[in-house]
C-alpha positions in Angstrom: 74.3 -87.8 262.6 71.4 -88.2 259.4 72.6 -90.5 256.4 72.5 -90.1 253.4 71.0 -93.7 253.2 68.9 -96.0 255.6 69.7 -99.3 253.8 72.1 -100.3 251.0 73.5 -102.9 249.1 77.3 -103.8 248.1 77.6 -106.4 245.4 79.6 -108.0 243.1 78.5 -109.1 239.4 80.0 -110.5 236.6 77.6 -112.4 233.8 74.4 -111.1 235.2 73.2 -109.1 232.7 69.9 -110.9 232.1 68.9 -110.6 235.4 70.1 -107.1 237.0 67.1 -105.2 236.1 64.3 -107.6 237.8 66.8 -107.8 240.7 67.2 -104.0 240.8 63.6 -103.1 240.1 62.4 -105.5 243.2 64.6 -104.4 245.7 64.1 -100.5 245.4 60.3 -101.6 245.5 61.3 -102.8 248.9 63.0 -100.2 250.1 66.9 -100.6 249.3 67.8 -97.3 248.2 71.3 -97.2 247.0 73.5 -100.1 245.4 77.2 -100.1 245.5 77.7 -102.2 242.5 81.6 -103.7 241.4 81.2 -104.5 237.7 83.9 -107.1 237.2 82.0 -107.7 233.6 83.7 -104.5 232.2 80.8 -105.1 229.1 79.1 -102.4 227.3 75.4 -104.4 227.6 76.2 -103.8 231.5 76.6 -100.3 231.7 73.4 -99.5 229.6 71.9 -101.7 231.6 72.9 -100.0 234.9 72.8 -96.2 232.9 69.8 -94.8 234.2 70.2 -96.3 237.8 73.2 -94.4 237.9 71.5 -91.1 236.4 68.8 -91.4 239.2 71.4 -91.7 242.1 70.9 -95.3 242.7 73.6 -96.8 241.8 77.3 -96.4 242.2 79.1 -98.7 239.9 83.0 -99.4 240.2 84.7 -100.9 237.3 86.3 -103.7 238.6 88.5 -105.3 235.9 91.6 -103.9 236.8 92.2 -107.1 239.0 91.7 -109.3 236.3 94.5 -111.7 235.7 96.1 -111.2 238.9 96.4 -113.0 242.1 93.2 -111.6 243.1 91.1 -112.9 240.3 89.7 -116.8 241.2 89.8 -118.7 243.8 91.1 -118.5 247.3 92.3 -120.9 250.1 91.5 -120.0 253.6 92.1 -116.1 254.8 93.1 -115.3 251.0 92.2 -112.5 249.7 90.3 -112.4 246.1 88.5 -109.3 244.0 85.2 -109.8 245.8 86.6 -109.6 249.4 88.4 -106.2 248.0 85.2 -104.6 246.5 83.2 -105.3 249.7 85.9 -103.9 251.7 85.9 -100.4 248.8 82.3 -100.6 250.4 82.7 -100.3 253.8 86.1 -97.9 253.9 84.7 -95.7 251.2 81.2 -95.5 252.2 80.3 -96.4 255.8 79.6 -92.7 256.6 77.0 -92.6 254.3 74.9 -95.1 255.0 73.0 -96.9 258.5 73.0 -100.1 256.9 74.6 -102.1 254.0 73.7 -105.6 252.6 76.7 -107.8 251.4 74.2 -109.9 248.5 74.8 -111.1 245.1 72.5 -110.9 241.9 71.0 -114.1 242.4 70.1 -113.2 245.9 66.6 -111.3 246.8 66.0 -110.3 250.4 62.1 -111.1 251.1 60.3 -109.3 254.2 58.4 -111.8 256.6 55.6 -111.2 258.6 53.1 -109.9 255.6 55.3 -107.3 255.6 56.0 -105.4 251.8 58.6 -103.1 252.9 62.4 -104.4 254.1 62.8 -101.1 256.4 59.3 -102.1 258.5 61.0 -104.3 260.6 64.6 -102.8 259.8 63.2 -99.8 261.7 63.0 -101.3 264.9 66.0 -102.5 265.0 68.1 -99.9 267.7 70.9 -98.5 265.3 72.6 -97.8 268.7 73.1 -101.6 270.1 73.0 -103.2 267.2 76.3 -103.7 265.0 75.0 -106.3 262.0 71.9 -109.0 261.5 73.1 -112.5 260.3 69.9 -112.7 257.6 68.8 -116.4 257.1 69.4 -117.6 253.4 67.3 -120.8 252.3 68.3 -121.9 248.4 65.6 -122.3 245.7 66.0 -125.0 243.0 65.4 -125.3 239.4 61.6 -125.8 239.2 62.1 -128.4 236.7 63.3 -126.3 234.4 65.8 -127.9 231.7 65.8 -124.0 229.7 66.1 -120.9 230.9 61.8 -120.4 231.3 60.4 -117.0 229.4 59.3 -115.5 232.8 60.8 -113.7 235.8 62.9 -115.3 238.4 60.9 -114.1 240.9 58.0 -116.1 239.4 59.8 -118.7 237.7 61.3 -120.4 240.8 59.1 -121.5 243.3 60.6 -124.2 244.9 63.2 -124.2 247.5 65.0 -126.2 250.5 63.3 -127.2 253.5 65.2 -125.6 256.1 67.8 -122.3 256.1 71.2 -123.7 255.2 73.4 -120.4 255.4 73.3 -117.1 256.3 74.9 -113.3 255.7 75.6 -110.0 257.1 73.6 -106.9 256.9 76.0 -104.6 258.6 75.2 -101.0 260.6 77.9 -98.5 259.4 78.7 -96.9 262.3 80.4 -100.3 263.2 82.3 -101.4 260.2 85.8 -101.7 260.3 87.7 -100.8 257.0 87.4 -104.6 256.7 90.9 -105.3 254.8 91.1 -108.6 257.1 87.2 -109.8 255.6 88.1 -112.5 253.4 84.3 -113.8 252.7 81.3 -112.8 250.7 79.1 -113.8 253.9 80.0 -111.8 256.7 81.7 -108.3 257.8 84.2 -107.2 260.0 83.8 -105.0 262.9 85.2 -101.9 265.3 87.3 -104.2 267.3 86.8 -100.9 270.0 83.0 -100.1 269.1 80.8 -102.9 271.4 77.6 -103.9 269.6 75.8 -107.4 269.8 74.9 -109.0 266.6 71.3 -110.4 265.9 71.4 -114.2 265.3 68.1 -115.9 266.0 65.6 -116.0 263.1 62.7 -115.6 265.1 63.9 -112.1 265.7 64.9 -110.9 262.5 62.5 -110.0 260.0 63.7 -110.8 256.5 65.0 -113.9 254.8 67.0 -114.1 251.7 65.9 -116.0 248.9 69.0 -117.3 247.1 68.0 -118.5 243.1 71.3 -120.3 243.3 70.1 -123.6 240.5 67.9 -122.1 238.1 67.6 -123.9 235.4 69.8 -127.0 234.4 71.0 -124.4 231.1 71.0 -121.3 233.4 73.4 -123.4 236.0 75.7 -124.7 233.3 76.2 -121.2 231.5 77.3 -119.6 235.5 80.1 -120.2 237.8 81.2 -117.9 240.4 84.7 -115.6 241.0 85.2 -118.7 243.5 84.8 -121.2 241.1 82.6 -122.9 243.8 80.0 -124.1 242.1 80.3 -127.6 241.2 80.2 -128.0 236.9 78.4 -130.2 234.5 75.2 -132.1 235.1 76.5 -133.9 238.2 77.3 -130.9 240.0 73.6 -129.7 238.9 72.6 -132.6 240.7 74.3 -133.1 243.6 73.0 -129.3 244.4 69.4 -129.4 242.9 68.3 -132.6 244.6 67.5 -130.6 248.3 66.3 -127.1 246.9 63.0 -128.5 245.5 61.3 -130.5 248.7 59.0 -127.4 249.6 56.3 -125.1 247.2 56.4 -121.9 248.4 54.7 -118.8 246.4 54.8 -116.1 249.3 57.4 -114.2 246.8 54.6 -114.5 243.8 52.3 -113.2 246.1 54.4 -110.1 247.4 55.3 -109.5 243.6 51.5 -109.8 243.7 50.8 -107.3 246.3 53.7 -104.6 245.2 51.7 -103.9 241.6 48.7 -103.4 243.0 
């Protein structure tokens, strides 16, 4: 059966309005073509932001503030569920028949195609829809640059500096597997048909993305953001303790893309 949509994002926001236009803009460059975005900011500057997006078709945007306040709003202990978990879930129970794959990636997140590649559904396209249920897509963490203020320049451009080695990964999914995923209490992976076999991807020599996670930014960027999971360690101690590995390699291949994408 056709879909509506080869590849998709669902994603949660809250306090990204300076960045949700750069990190829309680059990814329908790249081929995502609809975003099923749960605005737990609830702010005007937000929903002009995201107005012509959703004009075009490109963006479905749930206002998610109705959890505010209640259990589900903060942080969880292990198999909890908070607002994030429920807005993915929205996503898959809601949606799976519409698309062949969906993305589970925040706004500081930016899924980068290997292999000289300048298009996400290139490789994407040969994966077998069939066999294949989800791709566990390689995340490797950028670090501040050395910037102390937020720098008057794209991320994308601004960050150049990352982490040696892949530290974490996270699910691209294939509709046609998802579960309704009420029992998927992370931001990381999905749940599956329990009666649907598929195999899952796994090695990175065989998929052929990466996601580059702008996690630091700047040490006045970091200190201004903190996450629905509280997890990100506060103050300029916590900058440190997670800026002192994401800046041991230079790497421009994302400058050069951006590069390659305005010619």
């Amino acid at each position: 059966m056709s879909k509506k949509y080869f590849l998709t994002f669902a994603t949660n926001f809250k306090n990204e309005n300076p960045y949700l236009k750069e990190w829309l803009d680059y990814h329908l460059r790249v081929g995502v073509e609809h975003f099923y975005l749960y605005d737990q900011d609830g702010g005007e500057e937000a929903r002009e932001i995201l107005r012509p997006y959703e004009e075009q078709g490109q963006v479905t945007r749930h206002l998610w503030t109705l959890w505010d306040g209640t259990k589900y709003d903060g942080p969880t202990k292990f198999y909890q569920r908070n607002k994030n978990h429920m807005g993915f879930a929205h996503a898959a129970k809601n949606y799976r028949q519409d698309y062949q794959w969906v993305m589970k990636i925040d706004v500081d997140e930016f899924l980068f195609p290997l292999n000289g590649e300048t298009n996400l559904t290139d490789w994407l396209k040969t994966v077998d829809a069939g066999k294949i249920k989800g791709v566990k897509v390689p995340r490797i963490n950028f670090g501040n640059n050395g910037h102390e203020k937020t720098p008057d320049m794209p991320v994308l451009r601004a960050y150049t500096r990352r982490e040696g080695l892949y530290s974490d990964h996270k699910d691209l999914a294939n509709g046609d597997f998802l579960s309704n995923n009420r029992f998927a209490f992370s931001a990381h992976w999905w749940h599956y048909k329990a009666h649907k076999f598929g195999k899952m991807l796994t090695d990175h020599e065989d998929i052929g993305w990466r996601i580059n996670h702008y996690y630091i930014k700047s040490f006045e960027e970091y200190l201004n953001r903190q996450n629905v999971s509280r997890g990100r360690p506060e103050g300029e101690e916590g900058f440190m303790e997670k800026n002192q590995r994401c800046n041991e390699v230079e790497d421009v291949s994302m400058v050069r893309l951006l590069d390659q994408l305005v010619k």
